[in-house]
N, C-alpha and C positions, 0 to 999 in steps of 0.2 A: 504493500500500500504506500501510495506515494500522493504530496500533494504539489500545485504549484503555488505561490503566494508571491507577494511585492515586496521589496525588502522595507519599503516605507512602512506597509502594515504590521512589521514586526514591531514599532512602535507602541502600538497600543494593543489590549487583546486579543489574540485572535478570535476569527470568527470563524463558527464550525463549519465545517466543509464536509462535501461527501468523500467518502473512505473507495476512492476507484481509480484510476492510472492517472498519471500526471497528466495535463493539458498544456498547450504546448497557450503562450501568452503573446497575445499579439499587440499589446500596449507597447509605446517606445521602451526600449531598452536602457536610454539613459534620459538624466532630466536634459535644458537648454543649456548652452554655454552662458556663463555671468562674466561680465568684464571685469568684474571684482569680488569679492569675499560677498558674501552675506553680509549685510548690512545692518539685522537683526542680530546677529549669533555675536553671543557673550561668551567669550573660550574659558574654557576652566581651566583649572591650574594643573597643568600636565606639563613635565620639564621639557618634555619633546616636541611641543608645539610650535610650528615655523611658520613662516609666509609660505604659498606656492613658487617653487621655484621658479623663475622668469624663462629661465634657459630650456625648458622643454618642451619637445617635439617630438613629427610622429615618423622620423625618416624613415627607422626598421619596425618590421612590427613578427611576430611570428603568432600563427591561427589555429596550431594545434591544440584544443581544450584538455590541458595538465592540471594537477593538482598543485595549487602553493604549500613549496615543503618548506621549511626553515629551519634552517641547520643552528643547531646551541650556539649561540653564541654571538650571532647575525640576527637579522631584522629582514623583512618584505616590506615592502609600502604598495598597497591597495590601493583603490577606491571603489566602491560597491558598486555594483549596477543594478538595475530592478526586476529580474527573475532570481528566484526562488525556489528549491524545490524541499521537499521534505517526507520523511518518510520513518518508518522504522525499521534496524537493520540489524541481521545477527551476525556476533564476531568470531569467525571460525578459529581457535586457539592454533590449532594442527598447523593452517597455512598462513598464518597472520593478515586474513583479508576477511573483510565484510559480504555478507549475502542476506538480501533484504529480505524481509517478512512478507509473508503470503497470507497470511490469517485473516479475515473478514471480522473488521472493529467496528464500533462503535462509532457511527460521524461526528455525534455528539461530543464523546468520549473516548478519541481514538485510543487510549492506552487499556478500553475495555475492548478483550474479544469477544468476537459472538462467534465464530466459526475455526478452531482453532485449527492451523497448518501444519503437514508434517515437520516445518522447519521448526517450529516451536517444541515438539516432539523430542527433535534430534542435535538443537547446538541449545547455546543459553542465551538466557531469554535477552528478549529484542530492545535495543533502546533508539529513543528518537534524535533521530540528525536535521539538518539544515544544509543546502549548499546550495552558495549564493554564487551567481556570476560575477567575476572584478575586473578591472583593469589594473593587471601588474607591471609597475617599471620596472624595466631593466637592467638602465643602466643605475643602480642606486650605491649610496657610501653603504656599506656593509653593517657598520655599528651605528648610524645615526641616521640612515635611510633619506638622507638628501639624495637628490637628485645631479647626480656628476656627469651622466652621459645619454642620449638620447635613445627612447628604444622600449617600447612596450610589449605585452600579447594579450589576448584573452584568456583569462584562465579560471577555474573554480575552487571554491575556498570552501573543507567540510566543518562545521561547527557543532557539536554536539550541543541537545538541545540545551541546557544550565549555558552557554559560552554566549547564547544570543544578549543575553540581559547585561554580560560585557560592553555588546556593542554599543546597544542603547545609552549605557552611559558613561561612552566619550561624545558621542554627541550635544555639540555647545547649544547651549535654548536659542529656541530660536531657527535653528538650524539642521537640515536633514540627515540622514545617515547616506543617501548617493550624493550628498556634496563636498563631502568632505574625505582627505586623504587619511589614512589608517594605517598605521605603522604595526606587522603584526610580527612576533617572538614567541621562542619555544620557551617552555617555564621552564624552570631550574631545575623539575623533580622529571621531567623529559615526559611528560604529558600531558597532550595538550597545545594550545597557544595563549597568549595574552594578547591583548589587544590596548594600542595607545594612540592617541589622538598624533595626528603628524602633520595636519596642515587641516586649518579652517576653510582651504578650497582648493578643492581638488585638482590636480595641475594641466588634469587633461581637456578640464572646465575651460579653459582660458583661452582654447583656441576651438573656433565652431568648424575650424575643418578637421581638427583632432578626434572632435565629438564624431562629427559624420563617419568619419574613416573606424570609431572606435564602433558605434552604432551599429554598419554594414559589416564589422567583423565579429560581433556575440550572436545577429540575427538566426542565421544557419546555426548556431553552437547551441542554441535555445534548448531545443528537442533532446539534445542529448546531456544536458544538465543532471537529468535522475540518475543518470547512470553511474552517476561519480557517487551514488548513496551504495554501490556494490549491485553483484550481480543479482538478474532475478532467474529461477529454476525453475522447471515443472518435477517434479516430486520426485521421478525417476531420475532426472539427472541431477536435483539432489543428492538423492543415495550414491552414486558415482562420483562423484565429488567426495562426499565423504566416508567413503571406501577406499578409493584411489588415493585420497593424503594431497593430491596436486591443488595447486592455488584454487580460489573461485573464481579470480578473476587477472588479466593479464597485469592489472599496475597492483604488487601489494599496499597495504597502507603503511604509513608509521603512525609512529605514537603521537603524532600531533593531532590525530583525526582521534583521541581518545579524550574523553571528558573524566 
């Protein structure tokens, strides 16, 4: 079971959806370019808060939808884009990789089953993720996630569900979660991410050919957003899967995608 949602709506509660395949969302993928910051947004007190850097642009870009990993010790800089998807997923021990839940829940109440699957049966039990589209830079300084050379891709970021209410608040009042850039780090105990406010406007914001170019490149990548919540199985090859011991899916996770 998987859902799509906005990432705007993650700000306030969700609203209950029916428990059936993702939908693929035909809403813009990103908001308008601003010529300047938010004009409302009062930054909170976070050391790592910059301007947008001036200097970026979109010369290279790369369009294969990865996972943002983040090595101890380093930093990613984001900025979120408005697809969504969500679902709940089980974590195979054997092959360190996720394969989603098949059980028929509750729309109300998606953490109640009503029709339990054999996956529920045979790994342990299932917890809810989020994975948002981003735009990830590049070229960025490795400990301080400035912006030093030009060069982005699409890519998707998995949050376990506790890591969203992180997001929410770096976001400065006033001010949305796709406009602002996001500095994101592995925690100290290696799972997981933290998340830290990195710029009150997001750098790709600042030029409306950047936006276009960023826009025409998540479009296409939309549909297969779920897919980064792991793999889905019809019950037989389930059981093959885990029989054989082999991954569930070609990209294992790390421990970032654990809450």
């Amino acid at each position: 079971m998987k859902f799509i949602e906005e990432a705007e709506d993650l700000l306030v509660a969700p609203k209950p959806q029916a428990a059936t395949a993702a939908q693929v969302v035909e809403a813009p993928v990103a908001v308008q370019p601003t010529a300047t910051a938010v004009q409302t947004a009062t930054p909170i007190t976070v050391a790592s808060i910059g301007d947008a850097d001036d200097d970026f642009d979109s010369t290279s870009v790369s369009t294969a939808l990865a996972k943002v990993k983040v090595t101890p010790g380093q930093v990613a800089r984001v900025a979120l884009l408005g697809p969504v998807a969500s679902g709940f997923r089980h974590f195979h021990e054997p092959t360190k990789s996720y394969i989603q839940c098949t059980s028929e829940r509750d729309p109300n109440h998606p953490a109640r089953i009503i029709k339990q699957g054999n996956c529920c049966l045979s790994l342990q039990e299932a917890k809810w993720a989020r994975v948002a589209l981003v735009v990830q830079y590049l070229g960025v300084d490795a400990a301080s996630g400035k912006i030093t050379a030009p060069g982005w891709r699409i890519a998707s970021i998995v949050v376990p569900g506790p890591g969203w209410a992180a997001l929410k608040n770096i976001v400065p009042e006033g001010s949305k979660l796709t406009a602002i850039d996001i500095k994101v780090s592995a925690r100290t105990n290696g799972f997981g991410n933290d998340f830290n406010l990195q710029s009150t406007e997001a750098a790709y914001l600042k030029s409306a050919e950047t936006v276009a170019k960023v826009n025409a490149a998540a479009e296409p990548l939309i549909p297969h957003l779920s897919e980064k919540l792991g793999k889905r199985f019809t019950d037989m090859q389930l059981k093959a899967v885990i029989n054989s011991g082999k991954p569930a899916s070609d990209e294992l996770d790390d421990l970032s995608d654990i809450g």
